[in-house]
C-alpha positions as CSV (number, residue, x, y, z in Angstrom):
1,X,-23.2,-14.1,39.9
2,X,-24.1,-10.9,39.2
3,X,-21.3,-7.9,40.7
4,X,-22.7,-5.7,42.8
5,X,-23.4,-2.3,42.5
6,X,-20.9,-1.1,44.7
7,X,-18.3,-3.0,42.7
8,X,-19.7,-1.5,39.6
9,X,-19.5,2.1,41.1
10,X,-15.7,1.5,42.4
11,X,-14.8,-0.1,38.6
12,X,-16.8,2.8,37.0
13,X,-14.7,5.3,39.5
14,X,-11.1,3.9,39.1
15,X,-12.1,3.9,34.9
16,X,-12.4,7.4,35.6
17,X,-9.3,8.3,37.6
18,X,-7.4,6.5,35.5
19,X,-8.9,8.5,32.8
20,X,-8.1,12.0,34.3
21,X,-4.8,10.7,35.5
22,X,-4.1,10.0,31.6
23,X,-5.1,13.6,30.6
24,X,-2.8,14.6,33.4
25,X,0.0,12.8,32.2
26,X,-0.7,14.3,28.8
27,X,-0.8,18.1,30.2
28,X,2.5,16.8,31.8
29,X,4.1,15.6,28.3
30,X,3.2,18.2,26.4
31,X,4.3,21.1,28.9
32,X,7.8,19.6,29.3
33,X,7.9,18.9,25.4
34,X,6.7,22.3,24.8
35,X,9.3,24.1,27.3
36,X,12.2,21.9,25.7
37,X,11.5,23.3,22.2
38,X,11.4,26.8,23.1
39,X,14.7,29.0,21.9
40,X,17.6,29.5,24.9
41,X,16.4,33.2,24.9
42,X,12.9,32.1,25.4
43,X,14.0,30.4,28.9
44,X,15.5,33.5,29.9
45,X,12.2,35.2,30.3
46,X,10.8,35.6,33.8
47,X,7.1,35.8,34.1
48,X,4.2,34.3,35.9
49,X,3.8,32.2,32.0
50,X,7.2,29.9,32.6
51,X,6.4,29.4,36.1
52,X,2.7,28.5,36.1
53,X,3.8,26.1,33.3
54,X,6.2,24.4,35.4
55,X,4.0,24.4,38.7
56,X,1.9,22.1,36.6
57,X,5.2,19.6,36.6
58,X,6.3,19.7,40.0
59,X,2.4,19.7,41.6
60,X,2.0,16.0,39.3
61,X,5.2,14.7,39.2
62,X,5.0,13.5,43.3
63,X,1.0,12.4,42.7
64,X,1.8,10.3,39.5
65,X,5.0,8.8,41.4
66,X,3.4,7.0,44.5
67,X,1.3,5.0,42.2
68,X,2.2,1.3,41.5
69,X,3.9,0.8,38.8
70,X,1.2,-1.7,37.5
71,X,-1.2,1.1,37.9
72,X,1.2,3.8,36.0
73,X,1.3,1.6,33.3
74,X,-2.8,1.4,32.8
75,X,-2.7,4.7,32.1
76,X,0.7,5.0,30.6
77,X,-1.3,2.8,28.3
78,X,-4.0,5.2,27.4
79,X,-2.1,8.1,25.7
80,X,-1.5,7.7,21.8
81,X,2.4,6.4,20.5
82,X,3.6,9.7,19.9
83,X,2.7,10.9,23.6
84,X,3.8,8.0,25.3
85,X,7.0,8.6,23.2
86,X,7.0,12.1,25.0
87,X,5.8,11.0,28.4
88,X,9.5,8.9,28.1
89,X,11.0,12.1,28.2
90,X,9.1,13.4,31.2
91,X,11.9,11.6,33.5
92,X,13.7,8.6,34.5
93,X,10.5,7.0,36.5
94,X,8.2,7.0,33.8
95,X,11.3,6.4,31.2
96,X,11.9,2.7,34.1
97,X,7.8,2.5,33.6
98,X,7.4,2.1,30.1
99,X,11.0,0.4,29.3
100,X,9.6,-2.1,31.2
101,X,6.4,-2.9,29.1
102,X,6.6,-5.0,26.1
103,X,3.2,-4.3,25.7
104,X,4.1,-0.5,25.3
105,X,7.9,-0.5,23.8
106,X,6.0,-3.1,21.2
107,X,3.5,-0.1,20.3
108,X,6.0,2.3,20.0
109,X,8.0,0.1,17.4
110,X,5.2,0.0,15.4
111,X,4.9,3.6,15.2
112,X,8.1,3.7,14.6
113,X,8.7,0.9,11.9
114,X,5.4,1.8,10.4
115,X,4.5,-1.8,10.8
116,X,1.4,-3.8,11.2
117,X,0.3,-5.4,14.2
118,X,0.3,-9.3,14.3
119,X,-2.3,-10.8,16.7
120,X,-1.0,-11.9,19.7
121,X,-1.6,-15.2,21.4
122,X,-0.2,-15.2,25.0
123,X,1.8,-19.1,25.5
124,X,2.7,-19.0,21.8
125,X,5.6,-17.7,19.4
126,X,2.9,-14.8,18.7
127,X,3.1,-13.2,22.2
128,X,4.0,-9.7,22.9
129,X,7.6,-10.2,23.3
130,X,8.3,-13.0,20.7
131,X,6.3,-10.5,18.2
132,X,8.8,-7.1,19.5
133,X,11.9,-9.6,19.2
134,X,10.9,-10.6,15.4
135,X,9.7,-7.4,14.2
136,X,13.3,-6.0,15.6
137,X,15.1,-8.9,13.7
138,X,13.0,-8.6,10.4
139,X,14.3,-4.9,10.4
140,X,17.8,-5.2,11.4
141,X,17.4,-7.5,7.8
142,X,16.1,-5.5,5.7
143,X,18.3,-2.9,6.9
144,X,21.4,-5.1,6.2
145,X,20.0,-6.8,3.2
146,X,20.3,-10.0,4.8
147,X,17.9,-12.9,4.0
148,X,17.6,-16.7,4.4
149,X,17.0,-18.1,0.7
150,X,14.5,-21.2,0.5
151,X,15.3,-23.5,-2.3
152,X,13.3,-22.6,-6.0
153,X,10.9,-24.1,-7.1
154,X,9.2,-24.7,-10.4
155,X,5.8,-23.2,-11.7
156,X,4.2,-26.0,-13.3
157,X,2.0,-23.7,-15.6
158,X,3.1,-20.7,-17.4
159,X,1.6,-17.5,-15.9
160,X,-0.4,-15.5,-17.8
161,X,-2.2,-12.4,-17.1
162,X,-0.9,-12.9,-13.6
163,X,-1.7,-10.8,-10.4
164,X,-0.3,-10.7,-6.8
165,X,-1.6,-10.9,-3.2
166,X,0.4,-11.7,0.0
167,X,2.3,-13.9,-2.0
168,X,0.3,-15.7,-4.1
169,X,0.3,-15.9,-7.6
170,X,-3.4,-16.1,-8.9
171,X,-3.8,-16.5,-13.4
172,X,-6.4,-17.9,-15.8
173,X,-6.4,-20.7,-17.8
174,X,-8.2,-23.2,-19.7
175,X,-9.8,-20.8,-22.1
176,X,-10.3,-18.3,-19.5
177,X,-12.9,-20.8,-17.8
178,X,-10.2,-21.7,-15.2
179,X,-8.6,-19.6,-12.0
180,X,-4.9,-21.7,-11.2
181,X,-3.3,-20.1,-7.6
182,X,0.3,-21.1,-6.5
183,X,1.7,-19.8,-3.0
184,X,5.5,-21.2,-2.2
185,X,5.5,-22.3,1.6
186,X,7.9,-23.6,4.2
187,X,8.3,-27.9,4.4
188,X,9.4,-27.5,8.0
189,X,10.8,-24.5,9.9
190,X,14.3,-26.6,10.0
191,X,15.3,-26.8,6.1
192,X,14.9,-24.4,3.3
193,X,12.7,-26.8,1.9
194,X,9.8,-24.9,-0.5
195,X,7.0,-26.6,-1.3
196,X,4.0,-25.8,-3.6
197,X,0.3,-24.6,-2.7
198,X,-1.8,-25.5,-5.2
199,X,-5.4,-24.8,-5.8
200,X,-8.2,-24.1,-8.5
201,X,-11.2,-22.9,-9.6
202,X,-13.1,-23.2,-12.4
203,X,-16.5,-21.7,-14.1
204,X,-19.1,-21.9,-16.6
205,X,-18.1,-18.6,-18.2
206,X,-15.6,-17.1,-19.4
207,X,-13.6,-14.5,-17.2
208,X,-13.2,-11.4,-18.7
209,X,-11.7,-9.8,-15.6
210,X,-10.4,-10.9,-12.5
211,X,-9.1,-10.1,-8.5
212,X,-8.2,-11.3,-5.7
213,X,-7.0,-10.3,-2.0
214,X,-5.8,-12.9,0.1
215,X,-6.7,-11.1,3.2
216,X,-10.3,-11.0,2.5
217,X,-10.1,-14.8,1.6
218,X,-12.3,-12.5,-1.4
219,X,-12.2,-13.4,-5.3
220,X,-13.9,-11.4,-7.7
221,X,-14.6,-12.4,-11.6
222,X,-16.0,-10.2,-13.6
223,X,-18.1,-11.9,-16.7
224,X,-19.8,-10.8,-19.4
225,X,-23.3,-11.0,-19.2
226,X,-26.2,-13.1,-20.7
227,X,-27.8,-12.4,-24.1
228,X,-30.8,-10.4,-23.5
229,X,-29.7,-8.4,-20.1
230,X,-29.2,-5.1,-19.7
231,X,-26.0,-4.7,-18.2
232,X,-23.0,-5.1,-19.7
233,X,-21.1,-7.6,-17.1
234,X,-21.3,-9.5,-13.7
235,X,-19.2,-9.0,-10.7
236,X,-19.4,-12.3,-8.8
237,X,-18.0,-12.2,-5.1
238,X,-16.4,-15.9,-4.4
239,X,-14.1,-17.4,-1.6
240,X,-10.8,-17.7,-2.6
241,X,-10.3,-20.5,0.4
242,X,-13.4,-22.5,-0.9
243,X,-15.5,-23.3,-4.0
244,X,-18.8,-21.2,-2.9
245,X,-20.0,-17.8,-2.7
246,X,-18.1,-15.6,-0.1
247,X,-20.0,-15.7,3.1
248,X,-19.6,-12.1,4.4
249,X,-20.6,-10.8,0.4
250,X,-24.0,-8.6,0.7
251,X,-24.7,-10.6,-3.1
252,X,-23.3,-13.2,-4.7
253,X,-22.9,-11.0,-7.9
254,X,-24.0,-7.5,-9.0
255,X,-24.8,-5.8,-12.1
256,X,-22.0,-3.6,-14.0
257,X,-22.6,-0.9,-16.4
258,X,-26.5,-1.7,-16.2
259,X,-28.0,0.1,-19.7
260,X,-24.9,1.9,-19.6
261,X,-23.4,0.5,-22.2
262,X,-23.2,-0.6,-26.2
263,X,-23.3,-4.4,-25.4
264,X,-22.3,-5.4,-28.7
265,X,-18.9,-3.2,-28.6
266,X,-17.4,-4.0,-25.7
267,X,-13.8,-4.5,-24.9
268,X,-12.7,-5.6,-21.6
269,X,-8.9,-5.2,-21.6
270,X,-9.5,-1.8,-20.8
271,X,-10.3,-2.5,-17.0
272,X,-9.0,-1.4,-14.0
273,X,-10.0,-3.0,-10.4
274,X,-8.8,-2.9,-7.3
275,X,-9.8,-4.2,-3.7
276,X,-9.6,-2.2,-0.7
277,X,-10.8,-3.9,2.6
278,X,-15.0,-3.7,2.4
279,X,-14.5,-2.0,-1.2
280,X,-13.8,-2.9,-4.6
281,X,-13.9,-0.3,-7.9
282,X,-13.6,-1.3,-11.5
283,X,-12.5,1.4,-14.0
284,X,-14.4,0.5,-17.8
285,X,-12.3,2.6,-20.3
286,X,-13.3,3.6,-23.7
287,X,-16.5,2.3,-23.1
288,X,-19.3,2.9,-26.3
289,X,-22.3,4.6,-24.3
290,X,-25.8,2.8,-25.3
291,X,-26.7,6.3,-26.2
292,X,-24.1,6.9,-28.7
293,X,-21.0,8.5,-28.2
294,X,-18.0,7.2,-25.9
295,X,-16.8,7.6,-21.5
296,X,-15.0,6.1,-19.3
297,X,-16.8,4.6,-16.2
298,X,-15.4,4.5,-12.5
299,X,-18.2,2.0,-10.8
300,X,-17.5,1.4,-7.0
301,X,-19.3,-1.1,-4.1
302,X,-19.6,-1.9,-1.0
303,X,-19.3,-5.5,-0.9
304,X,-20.4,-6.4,2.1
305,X,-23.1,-3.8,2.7
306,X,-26.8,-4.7,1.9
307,X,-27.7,-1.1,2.9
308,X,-25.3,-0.2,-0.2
309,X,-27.1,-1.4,-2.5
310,X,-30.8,-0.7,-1.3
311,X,-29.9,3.6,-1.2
312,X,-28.8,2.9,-5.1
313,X,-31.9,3.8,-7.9
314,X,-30.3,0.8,-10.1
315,X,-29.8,-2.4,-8.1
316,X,-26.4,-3.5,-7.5
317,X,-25.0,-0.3,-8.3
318,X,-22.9,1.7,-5.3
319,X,-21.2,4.5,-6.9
320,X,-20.8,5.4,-10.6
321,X,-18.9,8.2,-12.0
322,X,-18.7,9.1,-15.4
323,X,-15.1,10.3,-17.1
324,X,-15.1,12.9,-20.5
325,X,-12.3,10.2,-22.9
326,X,-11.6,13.2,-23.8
327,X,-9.6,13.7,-20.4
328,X,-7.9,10.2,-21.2
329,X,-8.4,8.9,-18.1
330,X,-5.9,6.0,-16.9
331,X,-6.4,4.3,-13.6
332,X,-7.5,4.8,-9.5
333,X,-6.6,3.6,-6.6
334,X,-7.7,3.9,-3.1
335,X,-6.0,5.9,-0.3
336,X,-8.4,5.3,2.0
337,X,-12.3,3.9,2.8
338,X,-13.3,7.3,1.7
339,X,-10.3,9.0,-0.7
340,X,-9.8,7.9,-4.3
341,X,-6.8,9.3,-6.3
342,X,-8.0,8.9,-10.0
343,X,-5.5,10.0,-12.8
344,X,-5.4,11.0,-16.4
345,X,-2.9,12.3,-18.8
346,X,-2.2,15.8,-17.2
347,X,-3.3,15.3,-13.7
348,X,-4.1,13.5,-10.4
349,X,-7.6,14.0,-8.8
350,X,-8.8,13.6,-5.2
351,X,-11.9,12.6,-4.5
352,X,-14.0,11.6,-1.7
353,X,-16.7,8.8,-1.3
354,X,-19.9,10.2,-0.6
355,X,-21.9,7.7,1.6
356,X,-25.0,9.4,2.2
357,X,-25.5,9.9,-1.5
358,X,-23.5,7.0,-3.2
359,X,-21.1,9.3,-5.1
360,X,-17.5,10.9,-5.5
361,X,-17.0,14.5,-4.9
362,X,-14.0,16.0,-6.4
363,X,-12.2,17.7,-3.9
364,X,-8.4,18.6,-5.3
365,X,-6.9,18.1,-8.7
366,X,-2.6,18.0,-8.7
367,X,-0.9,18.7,-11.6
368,X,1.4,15.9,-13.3
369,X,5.0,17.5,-14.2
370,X,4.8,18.9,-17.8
371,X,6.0,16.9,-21.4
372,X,7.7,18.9,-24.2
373,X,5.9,18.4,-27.1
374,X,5.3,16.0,-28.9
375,X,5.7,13.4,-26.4
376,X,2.4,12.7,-24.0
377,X,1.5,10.1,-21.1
378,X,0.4,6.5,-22.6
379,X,0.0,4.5,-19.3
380,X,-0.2,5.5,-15.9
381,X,-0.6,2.7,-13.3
382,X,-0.4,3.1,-9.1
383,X,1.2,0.4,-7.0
384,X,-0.8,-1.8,-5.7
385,X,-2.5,-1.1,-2.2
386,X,-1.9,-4.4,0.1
387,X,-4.9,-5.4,1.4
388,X,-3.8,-5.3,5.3
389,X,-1.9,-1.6,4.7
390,X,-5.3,-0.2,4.7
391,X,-4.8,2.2,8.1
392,X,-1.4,2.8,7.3
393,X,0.2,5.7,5.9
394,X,2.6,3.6,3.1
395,X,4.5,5.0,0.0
396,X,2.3,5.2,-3.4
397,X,4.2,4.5,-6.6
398,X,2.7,6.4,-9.5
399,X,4.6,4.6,-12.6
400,X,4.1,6.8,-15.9
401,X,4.9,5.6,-19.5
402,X,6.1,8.4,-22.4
403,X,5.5,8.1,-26.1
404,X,5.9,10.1,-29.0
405,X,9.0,11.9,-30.8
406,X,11.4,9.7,-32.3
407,X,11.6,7.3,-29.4
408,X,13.0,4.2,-29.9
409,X,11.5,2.9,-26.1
410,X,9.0,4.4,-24.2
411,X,11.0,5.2,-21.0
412,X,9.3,4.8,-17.4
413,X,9.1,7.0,-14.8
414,X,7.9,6.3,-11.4
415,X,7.3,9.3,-8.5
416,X,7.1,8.1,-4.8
417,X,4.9,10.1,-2.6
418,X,3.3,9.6,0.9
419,X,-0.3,9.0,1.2
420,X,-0.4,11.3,4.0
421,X,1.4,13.7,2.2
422,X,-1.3,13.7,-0.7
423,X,-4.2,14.1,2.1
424,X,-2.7,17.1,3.6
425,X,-1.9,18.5,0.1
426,X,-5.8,18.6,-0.4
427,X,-6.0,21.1,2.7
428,X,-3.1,22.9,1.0
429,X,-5.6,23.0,-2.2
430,X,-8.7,24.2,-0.7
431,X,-7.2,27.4,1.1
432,X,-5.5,28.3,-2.2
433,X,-8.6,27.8,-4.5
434,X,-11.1,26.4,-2.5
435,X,-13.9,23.9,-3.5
436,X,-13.1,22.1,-6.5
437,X,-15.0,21.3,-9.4
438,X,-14.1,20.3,-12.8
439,X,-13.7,24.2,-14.3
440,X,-11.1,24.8,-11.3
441,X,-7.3,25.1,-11.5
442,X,-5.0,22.3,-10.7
443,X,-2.1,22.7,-7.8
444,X,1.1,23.1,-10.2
445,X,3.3,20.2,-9.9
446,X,5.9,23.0,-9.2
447,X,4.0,23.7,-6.3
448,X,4.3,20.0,-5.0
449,X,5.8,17.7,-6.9
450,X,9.1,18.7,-6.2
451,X,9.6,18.7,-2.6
452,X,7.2,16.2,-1.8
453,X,8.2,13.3,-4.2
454,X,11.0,11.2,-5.2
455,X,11.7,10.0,-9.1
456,X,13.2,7.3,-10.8
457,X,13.7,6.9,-14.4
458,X,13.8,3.7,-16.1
459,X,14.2,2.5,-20.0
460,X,10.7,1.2,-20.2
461,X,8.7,-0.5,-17.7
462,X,10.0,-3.4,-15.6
463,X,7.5,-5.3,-13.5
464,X,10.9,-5.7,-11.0
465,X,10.9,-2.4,-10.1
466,X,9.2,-0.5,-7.5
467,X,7.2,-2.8,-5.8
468,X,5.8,-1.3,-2.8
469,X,5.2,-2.2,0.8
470,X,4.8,0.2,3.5
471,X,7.4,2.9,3.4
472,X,9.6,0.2,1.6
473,X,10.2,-0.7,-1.7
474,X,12.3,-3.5,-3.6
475,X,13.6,-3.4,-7.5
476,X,15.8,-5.5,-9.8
477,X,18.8,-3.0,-10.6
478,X,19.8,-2.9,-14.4
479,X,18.1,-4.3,-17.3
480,X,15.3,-6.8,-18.1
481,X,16.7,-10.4,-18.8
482,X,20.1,-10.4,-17.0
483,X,21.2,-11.1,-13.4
484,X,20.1,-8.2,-11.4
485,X,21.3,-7.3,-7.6
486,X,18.0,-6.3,-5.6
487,X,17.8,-2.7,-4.4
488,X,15.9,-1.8,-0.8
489,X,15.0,1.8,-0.9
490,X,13.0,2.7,2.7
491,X,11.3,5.9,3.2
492,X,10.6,5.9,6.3
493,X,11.1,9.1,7.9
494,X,11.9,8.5,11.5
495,X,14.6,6.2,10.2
496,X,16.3,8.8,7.9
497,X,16.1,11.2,11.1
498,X,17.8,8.7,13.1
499,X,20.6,7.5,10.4
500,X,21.6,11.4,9.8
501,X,22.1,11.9,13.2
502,X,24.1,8.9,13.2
503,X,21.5,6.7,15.7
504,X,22.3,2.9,15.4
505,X,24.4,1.1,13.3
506,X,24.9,2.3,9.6
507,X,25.4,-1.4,7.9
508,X,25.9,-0.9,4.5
509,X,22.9,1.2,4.0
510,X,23.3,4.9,2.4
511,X,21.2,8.3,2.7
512,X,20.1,9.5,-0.7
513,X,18.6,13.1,-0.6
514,X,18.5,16.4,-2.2
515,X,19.5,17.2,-5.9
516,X,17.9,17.9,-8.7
517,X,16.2,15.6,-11.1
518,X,16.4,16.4,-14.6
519,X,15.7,13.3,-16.9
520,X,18.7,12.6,-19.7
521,X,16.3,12.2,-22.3
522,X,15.3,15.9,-22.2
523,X,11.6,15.0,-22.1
524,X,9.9,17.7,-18.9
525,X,9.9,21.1,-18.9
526,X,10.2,20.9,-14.9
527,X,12.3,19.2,-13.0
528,X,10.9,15.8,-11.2
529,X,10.7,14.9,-7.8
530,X,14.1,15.1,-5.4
531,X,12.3,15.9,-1.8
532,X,12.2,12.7,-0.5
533,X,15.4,11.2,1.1
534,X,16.0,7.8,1.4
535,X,18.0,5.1,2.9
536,X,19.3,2.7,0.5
537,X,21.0,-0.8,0.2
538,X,21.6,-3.6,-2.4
539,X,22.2,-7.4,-2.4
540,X,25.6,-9.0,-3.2
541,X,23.9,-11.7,-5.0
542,X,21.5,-11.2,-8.4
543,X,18.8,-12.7,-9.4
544,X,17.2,-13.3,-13.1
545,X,13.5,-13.0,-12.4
546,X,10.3,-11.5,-14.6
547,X,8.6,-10.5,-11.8
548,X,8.3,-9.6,-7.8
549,X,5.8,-9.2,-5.5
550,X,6.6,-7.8,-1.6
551,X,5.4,-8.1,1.9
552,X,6.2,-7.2,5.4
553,X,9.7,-9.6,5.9
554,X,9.8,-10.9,1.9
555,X,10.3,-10.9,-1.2
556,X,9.0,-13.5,-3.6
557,X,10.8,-13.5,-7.1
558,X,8.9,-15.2,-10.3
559,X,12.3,-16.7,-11.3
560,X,12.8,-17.8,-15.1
561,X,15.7,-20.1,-16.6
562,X,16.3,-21.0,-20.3
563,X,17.0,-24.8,-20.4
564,X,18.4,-26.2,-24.0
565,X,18.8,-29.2,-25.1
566,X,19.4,-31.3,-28.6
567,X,16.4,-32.8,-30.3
568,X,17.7,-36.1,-32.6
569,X,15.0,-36.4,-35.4
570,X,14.1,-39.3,-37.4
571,X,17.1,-40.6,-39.1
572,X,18.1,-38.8,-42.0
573,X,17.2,-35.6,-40.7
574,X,19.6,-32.9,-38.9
575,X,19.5,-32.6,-35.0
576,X,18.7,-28.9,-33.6
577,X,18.6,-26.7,-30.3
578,X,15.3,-26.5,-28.5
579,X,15.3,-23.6,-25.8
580,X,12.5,-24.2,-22.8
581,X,11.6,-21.2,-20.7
582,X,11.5,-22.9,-17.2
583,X,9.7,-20.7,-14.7
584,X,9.4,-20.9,-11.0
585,X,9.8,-19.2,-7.2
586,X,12.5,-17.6,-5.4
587,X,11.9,-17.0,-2.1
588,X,14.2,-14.7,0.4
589,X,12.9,-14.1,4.1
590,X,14.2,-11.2,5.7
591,X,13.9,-12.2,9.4
């Protein structure tokens, strides 16, 4: 049955006096936030400004009252988290109104915990209340370092080459013609019982290159191409769930470095890739140019977009941008759909993803903090972006190796800085030397490195430390190949706010903040990154792992142990040790 028009015009009416009741309530909010804020001598001033500000309060305070509170709640509903958090402040009814909501407090702990949403399915363990009540309890563990451990279990294949996503362990094999994946999950939700996920999948050529993102059920191989083509590999888009080409993929494979390259001088453990939601770049390094001479190559595509492709002159390609070597240029990652942070030995660049033309634009260039000579940059890597983080603002770990001098190691540092941070710092870069371009000057790490990141320095690189979720991040504390306590560092700002003004309970976490960072091997000329404060807090019990990989409530440790045992030869012949490296998973929930 088809509604009437007269209950079309009442819905269409009451949408739109809900609507102007929400800006209302939002004039409301921010006048009583904005009076609040002002200085005591401020509030001293009469004048018609003050009172026509607070007229505003008392003339919607009664109207906004005598609704229902089913009604207040609609449009309590349609202001933004950080207004409704302000609307709570307006006074005790509205404060009643929203305390009330699950729906609402729910939204606001998001904001708060910078957490993502989990669908909600009303009847289930995933409605709105069961999902508050968890996401409450998975902090309260993090923040106590508090985690149910399920029982290891072994890796029946030594990893190699291995990558991450949500958890599951993804590595080649079999002559490279082979892709083995292994997730640890629960027997039953009443033992600690782990059992093993197993799955493969294998091809008729070798891989060269590959990634994954559980997320996107999305696998991507990259391949070197047939004798007698013109481009130098394909990218082949694959379901990670099942053996076939991935449904949602615009192609089943595209054409990289298409006569771009020297095909007979290729090397492909100089690649970079990384997925981000509809996207996925590859970065070719020290590639030999079919026309002589040598670049690096940052190619980029739309996976899922035919359109994509068909705007591109060469078929298959998205975006292509070309790198002088002589810049040395390391990795990229994505900040967001549209903002790449590429980086090289002296510098970070911003750029942003051009749609209508299928290109990058440059539009800041940071400064990295400055080497005494003669010790230089050899590897610079980002953490990796989880696949589901894509809308939220999150930490970004930029890990740099140093070389040179008489260095027995090559120590590792790593520099936490917001995402956010590094898209308002391009604002910051425009007003000071407007649009950039290659010939233009970088914003001195002076300038923002030190009050906008946080360092660590390390004795080399650890694959244990500093992985990344959120504004959280977990490490093994203390060196590679003994048992190591885990450390919990969390960034998140409206939590160090709250612990410094002694909100909630303190557990056995601690602020870190302030100081100066000068490494002990004397190897800057400018001090590193202090800005960031912290809250901090370590496990009792240590682990002996190789690797770790983290998401929203865990942390899933590739475990190793060294099993020996006597070998008794053939008679005549002495017996002797043999030493197995058993590997396997360690699982700890924080929930």
């Amino acid at each position: 049955m088809e509604p009437c028009s007269t209950c079309m015009g009442f819905d269409n009416s009451f949408a739109f006096v809900v609507e102007s009741l929400s800006t209302h309530i939002l004039t409301l909010t921010l006048v009583v936030s904005f009076e609040s804020r002002k200085p005591k001598s401020q509030f001293r001033v009469t004048g018609s400004a003050k009172s026509s500000n607070m007229s505003q309060v008392h003339q919607l305070t009664p109207l906004l009252l005598d609704f229902p509170v089913e009604i207040l709640l609609d449009i309590l509903g349609r202001l933004d988290v950080r207004d409704l958090v302000r609307a709570r402040r307006v006074c005790n009814h509205f404060q009643q109104a929203i305390d009330s909501s699950s729906e609402l407090l729910y939204s606001i702990d998001l904001e708060y915990f910078n957490a993502i949403p989990v669908p909600s399915t009303p009847g289930s363990d995933h409605s709105i209340p069961e999902l508050r009540k968890s996401l409450l309890q998975s902090e309260t563990a993090w923040q106590k370092a508090e985690y149910s451990q399920r029982d290891p279990i072994v890796l029946p294949h030594p990893p190699n080459m291995h990558q991450w996503s949500c958890g599951v362990l993804g590595f080649p094999a079999e002559n490279l013609q082979q892709m083995m994946f292994f997730q640890p999950q629960l027997a039953d939700g009443h033992s600690n019982a782990t059992i093993l996920h197993q799955w493969n999948c294998e091809f008729d050529s070798a891989v060269a290159h590959h990634q994954f993102s559980v997320a996107e059920d999305l696998m991507i191989l990259i391949v070197r191409s047939r004798l007698m083509e013109s481009h130098a590999y394909d990218v082949i888009f694959r379901s990670l769930s099942e053996d076939k080409a991935h449904p949602a993929a615009a192609f089943t494979s595209v054409k990289a470095l298409d006569n771009e390259a020297d095909l007979e001088l290729l090397n492909p453990s100089t690649l970079r890739s990384s997925i981000f939601g509809d996207y996925y770049g590859v970065m070719f390094r020290n590639v030999n140019k079919a026309n002589g001479g040598v670049a690096d190559f940052l190619q980029i595509w739309n996976w899922k977009s035919k359109d994509a492709f068909q705007v591109s002159e060469s078929p298959g390609i998205f975006c292509l941008e070309v790198f002088d070597p002589a810049r040395k240029t390391m990795n990229f990652s994505f900040l967001t759909n549209d903002k790449i942070l590429v980086v090289n030995t002296s510098e970070l660049l911003l750029y942003s993803l051009v749609h209508s033309s299928n290109s990058l634009q440059l539009t800041a260039k940071f400064s990295l903090p400055a080497l005494h000579s003669p010790f230089e940059y050899t590897c610079i890597g980002f953490s990796p972006v989880p696949s589901d983080a894509r809308a939220h603002n999150r930490m970004v770990a930029l890990s740099m190796d140093v070389s040179g001098g008489s260095l027995a190691k090559n120590p590792c540092f790593t520099s936490y800085i917001e995402r956010n941070t590094l898209l308002e710092l391009e604002s910051t870069y425009v007003v000071r030397y407007g649009k950039a371009n290659e010939d233009s000057p970088n914003l001195p790490w002076s300038s923002w490195g030190p009050n906008h990141t946080r360092s660590f320095e390390e004795s080399s690189f650890d694959p244990c430390k500093h992985s990344v979720f959120g504004f959280r991040c977990a490490s093994l504390v203390g060196g590679r190949n003994t048992q190591r306590p885990l450390c919990i560092r969390d960034f998140n700002p409206h939590r160090v706010v709250d612990f410094k003004a002694g909100n909630g309970t303190r557990w056995n976490q601690r602020l870190v903040e302030g100081g100066e960072i000068l490494p002990s091997s004397g190897l800057f000329l400018e001090p590193l990154g202090s800005g960031l404060p912290y809250l901090e807090t370590t496990t009792e019990e240590k682990f002996l792992s190789t690797d770790l990989t983290m998401e929203a409530n865990r942390v899933t440790l590739l475990s190793f142990e060294i099993m020996s045992s006597i070998r008794m030869p053939h008679a005549g012949e002495q017996s002797f040790v043999e030493h197995e490296l058993i590997q396997g998973f360690e699982v700890l929930d924080f929930e």
